[in-house]
N, C-alpha and C positions, 0 to 999 in steps of 0.2 A: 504494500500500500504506500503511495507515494503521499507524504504529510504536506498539505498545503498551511502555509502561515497563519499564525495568529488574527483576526479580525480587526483590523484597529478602529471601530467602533461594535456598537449590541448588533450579534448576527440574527440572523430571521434562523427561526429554530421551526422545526416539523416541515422544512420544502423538501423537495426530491431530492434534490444537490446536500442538505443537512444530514439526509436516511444513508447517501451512500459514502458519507465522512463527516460523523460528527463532529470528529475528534477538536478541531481547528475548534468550533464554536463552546464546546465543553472549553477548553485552556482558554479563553475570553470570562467567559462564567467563573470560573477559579478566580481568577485575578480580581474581576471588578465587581462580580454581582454571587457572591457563593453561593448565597441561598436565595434564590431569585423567583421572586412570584409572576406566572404568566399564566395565558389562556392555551390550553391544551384545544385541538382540533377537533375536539367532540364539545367546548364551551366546557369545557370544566376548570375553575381557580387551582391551582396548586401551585408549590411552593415546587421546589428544584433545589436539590443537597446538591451541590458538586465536588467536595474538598473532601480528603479521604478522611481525615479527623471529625470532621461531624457528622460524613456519614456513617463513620464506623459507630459513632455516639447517637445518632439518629434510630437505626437497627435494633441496638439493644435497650433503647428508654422506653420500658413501660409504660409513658406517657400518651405515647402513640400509638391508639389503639388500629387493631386489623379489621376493626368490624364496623362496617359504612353506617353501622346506626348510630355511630356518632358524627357523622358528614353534617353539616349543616349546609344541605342541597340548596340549591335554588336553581330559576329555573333560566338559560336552557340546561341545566347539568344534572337535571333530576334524572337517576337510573344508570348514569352511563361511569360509574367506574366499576372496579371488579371485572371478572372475566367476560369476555362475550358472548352474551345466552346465557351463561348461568342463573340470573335471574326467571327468567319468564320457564326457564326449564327445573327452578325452585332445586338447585344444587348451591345453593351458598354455605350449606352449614360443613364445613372442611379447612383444612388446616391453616391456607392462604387468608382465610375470614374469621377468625378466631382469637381469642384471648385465654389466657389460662383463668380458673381450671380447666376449661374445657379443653383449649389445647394441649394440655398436657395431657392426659385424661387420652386422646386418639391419637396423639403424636407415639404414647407406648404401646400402643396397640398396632398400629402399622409399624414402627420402628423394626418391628421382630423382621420385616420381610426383607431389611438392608442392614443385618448384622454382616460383618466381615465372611463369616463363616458361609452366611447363605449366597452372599456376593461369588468368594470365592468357587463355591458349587456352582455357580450359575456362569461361570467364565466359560467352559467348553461349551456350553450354547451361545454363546454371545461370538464363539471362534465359527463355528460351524454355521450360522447366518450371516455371519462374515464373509466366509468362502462361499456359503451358495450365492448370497449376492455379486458377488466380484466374478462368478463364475459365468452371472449371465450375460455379460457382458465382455467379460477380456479379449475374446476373438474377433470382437467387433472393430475394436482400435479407436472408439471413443463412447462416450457415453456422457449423460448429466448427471455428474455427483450428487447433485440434489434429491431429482426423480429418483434415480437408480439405484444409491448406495445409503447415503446423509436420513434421507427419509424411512425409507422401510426397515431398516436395523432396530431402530429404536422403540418402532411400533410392535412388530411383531416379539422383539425381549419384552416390553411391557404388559404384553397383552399374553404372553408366560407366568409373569410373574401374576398378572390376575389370577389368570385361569381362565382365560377367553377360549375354546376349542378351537383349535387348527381351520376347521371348516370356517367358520364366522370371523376371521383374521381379516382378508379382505375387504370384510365390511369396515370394521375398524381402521382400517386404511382409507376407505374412500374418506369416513365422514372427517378423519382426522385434517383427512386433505384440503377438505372443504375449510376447515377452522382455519390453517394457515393461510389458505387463497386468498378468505377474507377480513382475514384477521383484520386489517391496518382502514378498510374502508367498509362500506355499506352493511351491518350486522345481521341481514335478513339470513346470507347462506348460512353464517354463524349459527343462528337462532335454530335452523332446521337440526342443521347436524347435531347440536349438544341434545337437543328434544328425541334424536333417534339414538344416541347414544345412552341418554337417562332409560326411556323405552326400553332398552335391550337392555342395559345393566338391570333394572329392575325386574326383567323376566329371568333373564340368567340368577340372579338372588335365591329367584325362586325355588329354580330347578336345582341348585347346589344344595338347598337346603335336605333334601332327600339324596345327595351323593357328596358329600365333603369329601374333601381330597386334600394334598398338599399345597394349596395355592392360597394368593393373599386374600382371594375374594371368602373361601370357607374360614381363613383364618376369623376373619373379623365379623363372618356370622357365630363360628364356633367362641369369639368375645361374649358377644351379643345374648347368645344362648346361654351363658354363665355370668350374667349381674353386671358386664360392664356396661348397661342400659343405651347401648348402641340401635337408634331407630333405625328401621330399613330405607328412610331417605340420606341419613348419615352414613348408612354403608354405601350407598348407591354415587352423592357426594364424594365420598373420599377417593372410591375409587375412579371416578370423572376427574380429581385434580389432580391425581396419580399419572392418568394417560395424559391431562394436559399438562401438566409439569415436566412428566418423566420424560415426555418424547422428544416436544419444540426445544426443551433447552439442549438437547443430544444431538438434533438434527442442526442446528446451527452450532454448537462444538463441533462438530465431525466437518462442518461444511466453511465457518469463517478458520476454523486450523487449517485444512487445507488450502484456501487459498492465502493464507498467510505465508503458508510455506513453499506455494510456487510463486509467491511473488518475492518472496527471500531465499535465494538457491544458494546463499551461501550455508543458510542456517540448516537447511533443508539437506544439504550433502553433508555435514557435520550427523543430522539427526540418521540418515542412512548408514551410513558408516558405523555408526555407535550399534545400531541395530545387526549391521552384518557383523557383526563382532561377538554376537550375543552378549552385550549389554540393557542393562534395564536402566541407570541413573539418568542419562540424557533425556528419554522419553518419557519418564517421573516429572522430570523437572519441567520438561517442556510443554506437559499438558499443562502444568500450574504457568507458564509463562502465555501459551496459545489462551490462557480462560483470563490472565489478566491484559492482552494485548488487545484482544478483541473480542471478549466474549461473548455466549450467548445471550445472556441477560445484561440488557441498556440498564434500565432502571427496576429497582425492586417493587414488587407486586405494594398495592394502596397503603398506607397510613392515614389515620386520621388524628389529629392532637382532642383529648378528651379532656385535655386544661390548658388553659395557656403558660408557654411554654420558650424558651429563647435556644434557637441553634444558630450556631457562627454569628451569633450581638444581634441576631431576628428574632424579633419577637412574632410570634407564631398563635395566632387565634385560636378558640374553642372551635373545633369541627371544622377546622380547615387542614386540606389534605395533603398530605407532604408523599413528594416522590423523592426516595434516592438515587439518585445517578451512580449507579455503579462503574460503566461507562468513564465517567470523569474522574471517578474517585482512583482511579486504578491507574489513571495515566496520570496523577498528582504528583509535580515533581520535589514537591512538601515532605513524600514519602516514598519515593520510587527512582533510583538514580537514574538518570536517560530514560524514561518514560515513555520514550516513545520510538523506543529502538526494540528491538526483537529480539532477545538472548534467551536461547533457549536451556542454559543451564545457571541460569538469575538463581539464586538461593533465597535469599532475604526476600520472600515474594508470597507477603501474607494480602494477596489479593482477595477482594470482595465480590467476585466472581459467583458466588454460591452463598452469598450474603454473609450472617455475621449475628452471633443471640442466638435467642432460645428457637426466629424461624428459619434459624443455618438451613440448608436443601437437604432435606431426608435421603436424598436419592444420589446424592455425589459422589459415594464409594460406587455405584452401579454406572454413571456417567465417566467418569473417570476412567473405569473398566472398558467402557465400550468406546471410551475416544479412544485410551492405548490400543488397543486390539486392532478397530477399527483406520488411524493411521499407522499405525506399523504394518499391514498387514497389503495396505495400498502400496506404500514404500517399497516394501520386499517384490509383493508379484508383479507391479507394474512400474519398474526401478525410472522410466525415462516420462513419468506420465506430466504433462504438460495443458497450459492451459490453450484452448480451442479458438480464444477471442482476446480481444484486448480487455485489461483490465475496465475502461474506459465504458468499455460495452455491458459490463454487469448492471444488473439491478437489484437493489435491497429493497426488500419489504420495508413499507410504510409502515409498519406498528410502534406502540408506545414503547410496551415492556421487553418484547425481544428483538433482538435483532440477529439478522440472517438474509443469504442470498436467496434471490428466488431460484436463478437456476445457477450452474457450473459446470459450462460445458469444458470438455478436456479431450486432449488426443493421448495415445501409448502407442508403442508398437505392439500388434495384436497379438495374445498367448492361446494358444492352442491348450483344448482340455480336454485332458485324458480320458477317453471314453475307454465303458466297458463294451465285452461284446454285442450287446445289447444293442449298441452306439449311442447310449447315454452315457452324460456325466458321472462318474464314481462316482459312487453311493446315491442314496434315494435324496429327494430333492424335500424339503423342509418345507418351503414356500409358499 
């Protein structure tokens, strides 16, 4: 990514030009306006953390509640924070809209399905949808890392770790699809998919309850069935911010690391090398460098201040809503030497990537998992792979809270796959 200059006056923040580098206008914000109140694109007031110190300070103040019943709405901004469609599809009661107790209370209850131990079990499935994805494509000699790889990894691990059936996976891809398409504009596609998604969570509820199994979905009705007073719209909830948590922010890890690291070939031939060596430290370190350089998550999911309150010398209203700029806070060169250089074995690199407090991402040890995997794995079988287009020519999704490319297109020179005598692919196809 090539860094255009500092602003030297206030940039126009939410245009197209700002979606495909913020970066330039975040270090403007830093310096003159840290916490800076503006109108979001949907008409809603919020305030803007940019500076890594208060947002780190911001994340973990109990002051700042996650539950929009303390917004003091008005209108046009009545309904529209929180996730898209969650509302009218009556999924808000989950982990992203909560306060303790109650968050505590479902945070240990899902927690069990991202312990180390169950991560680690879950690694040769996250290898094996690795390969079958990369398999349906390598002979071709390009493909959209987006469509092709960035995308469906994450959904179909997810929709494992629920307990979605192999059959009904598909489905979960289209509607997912839909969410990302329209994430950033018009909330109608939104609205459908989360509604066919509650739908089918809530039938599948049903049907486990008669066949529990090892997955997160029986987990949390086998809670539910022992006093920890779990409703079935709260099972149904949790597992809706699971898919939309666990996925987009994986799909845009897998997909802004990669192009971070064809647009840095030096950093990029350092991280191959390390890898053909069979070393792990470079690729540790450099997924903590790829989530602070450009990560998936811009800004952290809603706050609302439930008293008034002062961050960086702002004094901060009842019920007025604070976003953190993760984004900003990570290239702050307050806290971060060269900030906006690419070093993929940076040490000191307590990035706010995955946030920060008690709503740290449940799901980071599983992300983490599947960004290693998933670029090392591109690195190795596709060593020359290259981008198809000019940087110039990408496009990033419009949305608030994540950010990611729509597509990525790429060349390699094409790898032939071992077929059995059958003339398919070794081994049976997963997908």
């Amino acid at each position: 990514m090539t860094e255009s200059p500092t602003p030297s006056s206030a940039p126009e923040l939410f245009s197209w030009e700002f979606a495909s580098n913020p970066y330039p206008a975040y270090a403007w914000l830093r310096e003159h306006a840290p916490v800076h109140r503006t109108t979001l694109p949907s008409g809603v007031e919020a305030w803007l953390v940019t500076r890594y110190a208060d947002a780190r300070q911001a994340l973990a103040d109990q002051r700042l509640s996650k539950n929009a019943d303390h917004h003091d709405e008005r209108s046009p901004a009545k309904g529209k924070t929180g996730i898209p469609g969650e509302r009218q599809a009556e999924l808000t009661t989950h982990l992203l809209n909560i306060d303790p107790p109650d968050h505590t209370r479902l945070r240990r209850l899902v927690s069990k399905a991202f312990t180390p131990r169950r991560v680690a079990e879950f690694a040769p499935r996250v290898q094996q949808l690795t390969d079958d994805l990369i398999d349906a494509f390598a002979a071709k000699g390009e493909a959209d890392l987006i469509h092709d790889f960035a995308f469906p990894l994450p959904i179909y691990a997810i929709c494992d770790l629920l307990g979605v059936p192999r059959e009904d996976q598909d489905d979960f891809r289209e509607w997912a699809g839909m969410m990302i398409r329209h994430g950033g504009g018009p909330r109608g596609g939104v609205g459908r998919a989360v509604k066919r998604i509650r739908a089918y969570l809530v039938e599948l509820i049903h049907r486990k309850r008669g066949d529990l199994t090892d997955d997160l979905i029986s987990e949390l009705i086998r809670a539910s069935d022992h006093g920890e007073h779990l409703t079935e719209n709260e099972v149904a909830a949790m597992c809706f911010v699971l898919l939309f948590a666990g996925f987009e922010t994986t799909v845009n890890l897998i997909g802004n690391g990669t192009y971070a690291l064809l647009t840095h070939p030096d950093q990029r031939e350092r991280l191959q090398r390390s890898i053909a060596a069979g070393e792990t430290g470079l690729l540790a370190t450099g997924i903590e460098e790829l989530l602070r350089f450009d990560g998936p998550v811009e800004m952290a999911t809603w706050r609302f201040a439930r008293e008034p309150l002062t961050i960086g010398g702002q004094e901060i209203g009842v019920g007025d809503p604070v976003l953190v700029v993760l984004a900003a806070a990570d290239r702050d060169p307050a806290r971060f030497t060269e900030p906006d250089t690419l070093d993929l074995s940076r040490r000191d690199n307590q990035h706010l990537g995955y946030g920060h407090g008690i709503h740290y991402c449940l799901g980071a040890p599983l992300a983490r998992l599947e960004g290693q995997t998933a670029l090392a794995t591109l690195l190795t079988r596709l060593p020359d792979l290259r981008l198809a287009v000019e940087p110039t020519d990408l496009r990033w999704r419009g949305g608030l809270i994540m950010r990611g490319l729509r597509t990525l297109p790429v060349e390699f020179t094409p790898r032939q796959i071992p077929t059995g005598t059958d003339g398919s692919a070794d081994g049976p196809s997963t997908l």
